[in-house]
GUGUPA-171407 format. One line per field, with one value per residue: y negated, z negated, x of N, C-alpha, C, O, CB in turn; residue number from 1; residue in three letters. Coordinates in steps of 0.02 Angstrom, whole numbers. Glycine has a CB too. Layout:
REM residues N
ny = c(Y, ...);
nz = c(Z, ...);
nx = c(X, ...);
cay = c(Y, ...);
caz = c(Z, ...);
cax = c(X, ...);
cy = c(Y, ...);
cz = c(Z, ...);
cx = c(X, ...);
oy = c(Y, ...);
oz = c(Z, ...);
ox = c(X, ...);
cby = c(Y, ...);
cbz = c(Z, ...);
cbx = c(X, ...);
k = c(NUM, ...);
r = c(ALA, ...);
END
This chain:
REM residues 141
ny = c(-565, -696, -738, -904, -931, -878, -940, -1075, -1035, -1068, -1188, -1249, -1307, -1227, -1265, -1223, -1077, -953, -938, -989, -958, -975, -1129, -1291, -1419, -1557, -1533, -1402, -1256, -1111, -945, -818, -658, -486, -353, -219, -240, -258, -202, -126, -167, -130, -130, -223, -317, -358, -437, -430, -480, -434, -296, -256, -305, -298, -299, -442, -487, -484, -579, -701, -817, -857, -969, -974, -945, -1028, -1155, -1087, -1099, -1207, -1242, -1137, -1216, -1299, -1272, -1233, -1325, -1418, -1384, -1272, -1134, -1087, -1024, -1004, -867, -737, -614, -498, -402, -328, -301, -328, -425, -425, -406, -484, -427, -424, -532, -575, -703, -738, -741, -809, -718, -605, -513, -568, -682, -700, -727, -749, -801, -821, -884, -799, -752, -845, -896, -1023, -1012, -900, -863, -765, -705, -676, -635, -635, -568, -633, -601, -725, -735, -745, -816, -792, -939, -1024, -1044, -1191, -1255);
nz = c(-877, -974, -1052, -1056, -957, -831, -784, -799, -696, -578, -588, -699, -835, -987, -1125, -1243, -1287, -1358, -1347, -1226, -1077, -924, -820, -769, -636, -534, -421, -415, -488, -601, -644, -789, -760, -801, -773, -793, -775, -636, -470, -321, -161, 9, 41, -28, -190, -307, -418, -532, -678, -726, -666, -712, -847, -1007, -1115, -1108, -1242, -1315, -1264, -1216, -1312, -1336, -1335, -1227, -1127, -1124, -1085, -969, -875, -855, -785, -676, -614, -573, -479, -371, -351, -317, -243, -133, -193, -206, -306, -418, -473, -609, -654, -796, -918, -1022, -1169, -1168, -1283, -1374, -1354, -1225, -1163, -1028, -901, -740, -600, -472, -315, -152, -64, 26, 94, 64, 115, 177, 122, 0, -165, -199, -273, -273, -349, -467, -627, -696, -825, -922, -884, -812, -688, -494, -424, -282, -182, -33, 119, 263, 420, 557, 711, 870, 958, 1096, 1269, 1355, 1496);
nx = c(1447, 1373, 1221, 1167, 1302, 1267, 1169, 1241, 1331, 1234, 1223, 1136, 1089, 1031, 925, 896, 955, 925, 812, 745, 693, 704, 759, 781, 838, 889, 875, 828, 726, 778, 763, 749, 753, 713, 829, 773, 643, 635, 569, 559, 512, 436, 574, 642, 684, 576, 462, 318, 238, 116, 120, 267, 307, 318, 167, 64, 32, 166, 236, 144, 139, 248, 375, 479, 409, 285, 388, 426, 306, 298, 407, 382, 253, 312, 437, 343, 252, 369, 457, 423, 388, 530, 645, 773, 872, 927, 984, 958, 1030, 987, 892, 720, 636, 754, 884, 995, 1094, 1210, 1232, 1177, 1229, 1109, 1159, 1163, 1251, 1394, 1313, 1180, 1160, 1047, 922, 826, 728, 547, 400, 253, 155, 67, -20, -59, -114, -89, 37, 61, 154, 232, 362, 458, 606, 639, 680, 748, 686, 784, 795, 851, 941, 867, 914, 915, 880);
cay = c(-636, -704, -786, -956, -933, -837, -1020, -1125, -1026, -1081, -1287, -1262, -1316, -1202, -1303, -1185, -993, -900, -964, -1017, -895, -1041, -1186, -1343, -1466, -1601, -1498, -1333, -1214, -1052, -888, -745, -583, -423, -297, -152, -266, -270, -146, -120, -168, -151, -115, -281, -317, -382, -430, -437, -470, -380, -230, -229, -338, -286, -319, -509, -501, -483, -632, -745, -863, -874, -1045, -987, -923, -1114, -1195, -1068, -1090, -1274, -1228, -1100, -1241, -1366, -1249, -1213, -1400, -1475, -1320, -1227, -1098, -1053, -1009, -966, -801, -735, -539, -489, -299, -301, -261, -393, -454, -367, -447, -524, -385, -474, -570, -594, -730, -711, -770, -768, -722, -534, -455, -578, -730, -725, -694, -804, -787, -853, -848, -756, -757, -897, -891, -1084, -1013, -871, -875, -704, -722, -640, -682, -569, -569, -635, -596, -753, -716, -789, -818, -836, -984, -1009, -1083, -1248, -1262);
caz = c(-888, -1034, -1032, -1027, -902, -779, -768, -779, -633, -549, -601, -744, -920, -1025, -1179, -1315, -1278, -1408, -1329, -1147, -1016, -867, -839, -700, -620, -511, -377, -423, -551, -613, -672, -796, -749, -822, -736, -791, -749, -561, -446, -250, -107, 62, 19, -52, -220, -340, -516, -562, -746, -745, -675, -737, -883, -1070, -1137, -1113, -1301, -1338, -1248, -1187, -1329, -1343, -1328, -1196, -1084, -1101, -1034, -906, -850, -837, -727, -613, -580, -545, -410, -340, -304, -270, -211, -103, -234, -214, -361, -399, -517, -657, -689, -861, -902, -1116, -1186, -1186, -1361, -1435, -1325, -1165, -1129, -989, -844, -672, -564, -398, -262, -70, -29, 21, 143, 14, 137, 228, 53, -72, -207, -187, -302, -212, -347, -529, -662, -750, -881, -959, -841, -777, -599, -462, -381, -220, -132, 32, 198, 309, 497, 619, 784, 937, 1007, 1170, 1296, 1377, 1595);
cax = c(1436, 1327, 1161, 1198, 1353, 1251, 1141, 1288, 1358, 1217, 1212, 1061, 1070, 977, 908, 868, 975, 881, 709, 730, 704, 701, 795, 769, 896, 841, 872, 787, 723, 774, 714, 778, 705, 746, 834, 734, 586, 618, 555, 580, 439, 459, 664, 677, 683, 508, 450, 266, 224, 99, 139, 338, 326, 291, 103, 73, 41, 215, 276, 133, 143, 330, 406, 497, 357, 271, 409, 442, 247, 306, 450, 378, 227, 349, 439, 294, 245, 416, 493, 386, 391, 595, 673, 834, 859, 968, 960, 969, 1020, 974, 814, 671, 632, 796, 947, 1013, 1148, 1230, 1193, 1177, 1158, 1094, 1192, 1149, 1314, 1403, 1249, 1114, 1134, 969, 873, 800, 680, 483, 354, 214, 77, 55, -72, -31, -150, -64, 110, 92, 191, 246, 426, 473, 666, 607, 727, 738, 669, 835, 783, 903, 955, 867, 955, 900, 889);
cy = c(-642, -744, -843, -959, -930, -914, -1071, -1110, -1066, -1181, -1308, -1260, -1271, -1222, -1275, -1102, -960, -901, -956, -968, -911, -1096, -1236, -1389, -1510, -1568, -1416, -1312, -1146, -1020, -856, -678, -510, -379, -231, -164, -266, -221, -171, -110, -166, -143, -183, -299, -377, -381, -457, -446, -424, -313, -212, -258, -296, -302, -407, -543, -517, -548, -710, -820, -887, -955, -1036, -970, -1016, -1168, -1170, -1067, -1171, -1272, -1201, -1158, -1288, -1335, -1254, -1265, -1442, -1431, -1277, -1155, -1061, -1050, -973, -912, -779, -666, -552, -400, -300, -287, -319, -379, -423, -398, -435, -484, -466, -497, -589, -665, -728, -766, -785, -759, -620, -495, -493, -659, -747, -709, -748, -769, -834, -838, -853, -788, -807, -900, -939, -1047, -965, -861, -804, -754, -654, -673, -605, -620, -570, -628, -668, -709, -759, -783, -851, -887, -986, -1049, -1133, -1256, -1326);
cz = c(-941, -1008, -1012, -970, -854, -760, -741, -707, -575, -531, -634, -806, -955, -1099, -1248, -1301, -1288, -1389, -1282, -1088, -935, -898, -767, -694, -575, -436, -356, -494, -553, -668, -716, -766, -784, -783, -727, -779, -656, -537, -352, -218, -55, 71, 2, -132, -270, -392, -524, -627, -771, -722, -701, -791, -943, -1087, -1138, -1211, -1332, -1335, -1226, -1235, -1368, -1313, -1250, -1129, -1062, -1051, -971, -838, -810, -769, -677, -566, -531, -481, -357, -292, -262, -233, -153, -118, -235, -280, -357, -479, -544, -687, -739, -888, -978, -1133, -1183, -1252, -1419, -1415, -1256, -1122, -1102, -937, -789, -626, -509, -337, -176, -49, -19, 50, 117, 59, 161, 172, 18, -102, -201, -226, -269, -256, -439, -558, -737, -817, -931, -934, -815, -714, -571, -417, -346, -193, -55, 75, 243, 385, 533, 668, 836, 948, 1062, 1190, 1353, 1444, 1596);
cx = c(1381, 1288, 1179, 1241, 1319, 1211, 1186, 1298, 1315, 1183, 1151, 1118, 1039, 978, 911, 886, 937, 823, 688, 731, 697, 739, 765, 837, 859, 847, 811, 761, 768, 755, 753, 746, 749, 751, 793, 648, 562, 615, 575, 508, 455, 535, 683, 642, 622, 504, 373, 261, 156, 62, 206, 346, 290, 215, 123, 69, 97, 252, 222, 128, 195, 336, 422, 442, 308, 320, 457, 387, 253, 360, 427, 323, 280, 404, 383, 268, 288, 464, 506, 406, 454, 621, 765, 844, 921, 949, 992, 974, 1012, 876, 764, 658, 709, 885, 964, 1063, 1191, 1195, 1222, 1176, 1170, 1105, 1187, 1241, 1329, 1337, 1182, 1103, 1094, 914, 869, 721, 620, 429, 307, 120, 105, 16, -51, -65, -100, 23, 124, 101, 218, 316, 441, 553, 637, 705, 705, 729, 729, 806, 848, 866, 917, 902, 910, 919, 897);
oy = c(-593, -780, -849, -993, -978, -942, -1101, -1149, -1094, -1213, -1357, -1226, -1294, -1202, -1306, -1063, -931, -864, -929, -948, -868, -1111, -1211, -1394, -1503, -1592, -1394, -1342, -1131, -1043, -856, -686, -497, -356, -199, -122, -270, -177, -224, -70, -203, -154, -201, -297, -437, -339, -519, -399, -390, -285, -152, -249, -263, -341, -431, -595, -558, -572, -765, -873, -924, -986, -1072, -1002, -1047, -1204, -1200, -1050, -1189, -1298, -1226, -1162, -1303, -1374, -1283, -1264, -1478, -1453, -1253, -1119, -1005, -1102, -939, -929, -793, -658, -593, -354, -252, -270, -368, -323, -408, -407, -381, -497, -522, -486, -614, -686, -720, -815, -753, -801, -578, -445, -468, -694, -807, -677, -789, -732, -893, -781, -901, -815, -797, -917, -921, -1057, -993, -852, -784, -807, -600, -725, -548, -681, -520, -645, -671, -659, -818, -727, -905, -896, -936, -1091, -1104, -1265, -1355);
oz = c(-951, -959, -957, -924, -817, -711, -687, -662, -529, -491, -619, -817, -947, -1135, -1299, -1303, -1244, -1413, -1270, -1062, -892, -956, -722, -738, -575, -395, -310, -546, -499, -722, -693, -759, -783, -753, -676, -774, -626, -564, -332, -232, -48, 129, 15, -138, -262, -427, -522, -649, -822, -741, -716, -807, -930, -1040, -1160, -1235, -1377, -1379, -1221, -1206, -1417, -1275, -1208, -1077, -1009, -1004, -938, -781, -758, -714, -623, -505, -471, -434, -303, -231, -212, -194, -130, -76, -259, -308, -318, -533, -512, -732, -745, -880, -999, -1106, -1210, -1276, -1479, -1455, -1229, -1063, -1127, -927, -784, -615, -486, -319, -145, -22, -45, 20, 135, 47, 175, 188, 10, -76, -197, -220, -231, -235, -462, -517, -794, -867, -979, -978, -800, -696, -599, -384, -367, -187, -25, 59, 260, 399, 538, 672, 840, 950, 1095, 1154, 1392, 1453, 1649);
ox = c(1345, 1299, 1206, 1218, 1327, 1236, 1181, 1283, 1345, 1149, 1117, 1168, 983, 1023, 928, 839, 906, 780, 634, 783, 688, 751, 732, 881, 798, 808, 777, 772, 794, 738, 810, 685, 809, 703, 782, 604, 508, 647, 599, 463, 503, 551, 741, 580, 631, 532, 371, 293, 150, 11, 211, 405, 239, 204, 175, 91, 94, 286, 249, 115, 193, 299, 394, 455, 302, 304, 499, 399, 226, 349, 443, 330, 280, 414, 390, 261, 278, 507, 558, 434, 450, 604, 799, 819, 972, 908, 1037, 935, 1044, 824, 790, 667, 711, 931, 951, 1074, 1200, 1135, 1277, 1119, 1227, 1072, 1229, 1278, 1293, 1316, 1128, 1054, 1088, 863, 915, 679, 637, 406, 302, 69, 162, -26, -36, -32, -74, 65, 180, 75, 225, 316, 438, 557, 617, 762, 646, 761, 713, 781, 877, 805, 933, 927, 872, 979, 905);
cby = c(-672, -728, -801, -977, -885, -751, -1055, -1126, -949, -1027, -1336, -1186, -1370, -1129, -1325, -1196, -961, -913, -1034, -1071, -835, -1072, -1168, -1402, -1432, -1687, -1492, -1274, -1194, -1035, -836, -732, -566, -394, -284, -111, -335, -305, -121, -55, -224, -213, -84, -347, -306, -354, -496, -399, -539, -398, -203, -239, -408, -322, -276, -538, -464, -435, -600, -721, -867, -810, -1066, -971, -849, -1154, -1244, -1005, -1071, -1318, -1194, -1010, -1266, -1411, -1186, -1192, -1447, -1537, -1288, -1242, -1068, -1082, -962, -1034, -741, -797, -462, -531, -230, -397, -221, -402, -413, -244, -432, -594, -318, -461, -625, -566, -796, -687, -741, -842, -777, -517, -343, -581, -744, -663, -629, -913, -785, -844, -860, -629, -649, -948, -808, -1183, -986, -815, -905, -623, -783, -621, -732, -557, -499, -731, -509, -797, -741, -768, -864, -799, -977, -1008, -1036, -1293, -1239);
cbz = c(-822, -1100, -1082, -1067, -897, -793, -832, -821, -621, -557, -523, -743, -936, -1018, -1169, -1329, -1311, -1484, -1327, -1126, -1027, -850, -848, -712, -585, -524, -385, -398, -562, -600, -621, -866, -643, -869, -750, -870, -777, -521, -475, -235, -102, 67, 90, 9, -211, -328, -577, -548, -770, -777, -619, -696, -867, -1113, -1219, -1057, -1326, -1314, -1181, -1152, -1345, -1287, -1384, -1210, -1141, -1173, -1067, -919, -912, -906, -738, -628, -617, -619, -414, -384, -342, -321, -231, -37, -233, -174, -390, -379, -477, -703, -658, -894, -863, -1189, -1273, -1142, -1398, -1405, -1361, -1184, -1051, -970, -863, -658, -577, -396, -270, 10, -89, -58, 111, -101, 154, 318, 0, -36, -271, -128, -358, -215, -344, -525, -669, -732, -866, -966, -894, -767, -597, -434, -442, -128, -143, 46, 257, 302, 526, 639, 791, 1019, 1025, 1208, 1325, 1340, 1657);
cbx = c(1417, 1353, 1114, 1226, 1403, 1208, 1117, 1355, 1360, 1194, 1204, 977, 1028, 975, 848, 767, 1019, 877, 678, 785, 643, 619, 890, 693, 965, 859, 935, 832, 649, 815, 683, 781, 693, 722, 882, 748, 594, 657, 468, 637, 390, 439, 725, 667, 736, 456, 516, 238, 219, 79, 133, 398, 316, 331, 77, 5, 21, 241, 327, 80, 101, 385, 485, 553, 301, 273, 438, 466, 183, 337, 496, 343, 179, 400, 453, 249, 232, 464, 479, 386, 342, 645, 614, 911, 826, 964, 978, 909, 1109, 1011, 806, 597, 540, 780, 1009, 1044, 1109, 1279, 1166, 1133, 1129, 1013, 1234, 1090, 1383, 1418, 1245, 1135, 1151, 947, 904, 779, 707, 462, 341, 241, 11, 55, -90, -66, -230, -109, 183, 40, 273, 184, 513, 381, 716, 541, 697, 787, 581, 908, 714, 919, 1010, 811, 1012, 923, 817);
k = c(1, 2, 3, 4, 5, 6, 7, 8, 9, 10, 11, 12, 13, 14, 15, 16, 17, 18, 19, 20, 21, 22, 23, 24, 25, 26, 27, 28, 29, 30, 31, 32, 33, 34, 35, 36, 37, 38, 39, 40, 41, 42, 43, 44, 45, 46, 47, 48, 49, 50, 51, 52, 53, 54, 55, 56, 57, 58, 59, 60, 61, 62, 63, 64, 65, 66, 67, 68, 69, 70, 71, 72, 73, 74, 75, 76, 77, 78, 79, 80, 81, 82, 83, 84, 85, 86, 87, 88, 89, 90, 91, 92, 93, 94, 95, 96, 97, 98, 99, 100, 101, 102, 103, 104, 105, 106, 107, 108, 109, 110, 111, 112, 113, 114, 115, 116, 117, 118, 119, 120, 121, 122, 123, 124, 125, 126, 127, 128, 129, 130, 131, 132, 133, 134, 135, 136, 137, 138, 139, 140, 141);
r = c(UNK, UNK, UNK, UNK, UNK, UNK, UNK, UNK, UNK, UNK, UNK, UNK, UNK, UNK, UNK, UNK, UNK, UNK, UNK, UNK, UNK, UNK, UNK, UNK, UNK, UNK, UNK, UNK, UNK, UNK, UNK, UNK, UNK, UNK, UNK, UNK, UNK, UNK, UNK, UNK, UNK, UNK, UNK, UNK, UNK, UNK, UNK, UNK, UNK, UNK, UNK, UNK, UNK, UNK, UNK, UNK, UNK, UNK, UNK, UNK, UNK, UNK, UNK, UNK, UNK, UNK, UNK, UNK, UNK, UNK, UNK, UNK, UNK, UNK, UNK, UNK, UNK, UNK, UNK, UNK, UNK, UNK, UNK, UNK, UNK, UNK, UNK, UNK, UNK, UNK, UNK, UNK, UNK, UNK, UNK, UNK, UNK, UNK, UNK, UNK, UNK, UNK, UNK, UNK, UNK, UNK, UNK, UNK, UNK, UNK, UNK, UNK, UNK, UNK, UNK, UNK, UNK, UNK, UNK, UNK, UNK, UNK, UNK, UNK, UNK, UNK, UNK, UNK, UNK, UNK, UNK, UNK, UNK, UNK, UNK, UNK, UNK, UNK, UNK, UNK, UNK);
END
């Protein structure tokens, strides 16, 4: 699937391809993340910027980094920091390969994405694959 698509699939717009590495709806936000960016915690899947991301030099005063700093706040507040996410398997700064996007469905239904840690100033973040906790039913005497 291609950049854009992998959004559509998920009911985002993305404004500017070549730029945008987030999108919003009035419902939600979402994320790109790079595949070779995400690492494994706990057996569930993590992206720090900066521990998995390139030098912030490279990207922190990219277009698209501003109005993804705008997006992740705006999860964060109207959200309670869920996100919804869009792997990317190509190179950062070089191309988009293809793309993912991330579904709860197929063994991923008790999972969603949360950003953990935010730094409005420069936009390092932290987004973790959280596991919902189910609890039985009790039953009522």
């Amino acid at each position: 699937m291609q950049f854009v698509e992998a959004f559509e699939h998920l009911g985002y717009h993305v404004e500017a391809p070549r730029q945008d590495w987030s999108a919003e709806n009035d419902d939600g936000v979402c994320i790109s993340l790079w595949k070779k960016e995400v690492g494994t915690r706990d057996g569930l899947m993590w992206m720090n910027t900066v521990v998995h991301a390139d030098p912030i030099e490279n990207w922190g005063t990219k277009s698209g980094n501003t109005k993804r700093i705008r997006h992740l706040r705006r999860a964060l507040e109207e959200f309670g920091g869920r996100v919804d996410v869009v792997i990317v398997s190509g190179e950062p700064g070089e191309s988009y390969g293809t793309a993912q996007p991330w579904v709860a469905k197929d063994g991923r239904a008790d999972t969603y994405w949360e950003i953990t840690e935010f730094d409005g100033d420069t936009g390092h973040f932290e987004v973790v694959l959280v596991r919902q906790v189910r609890t039985a039913p009790t039953s009522q005497d």
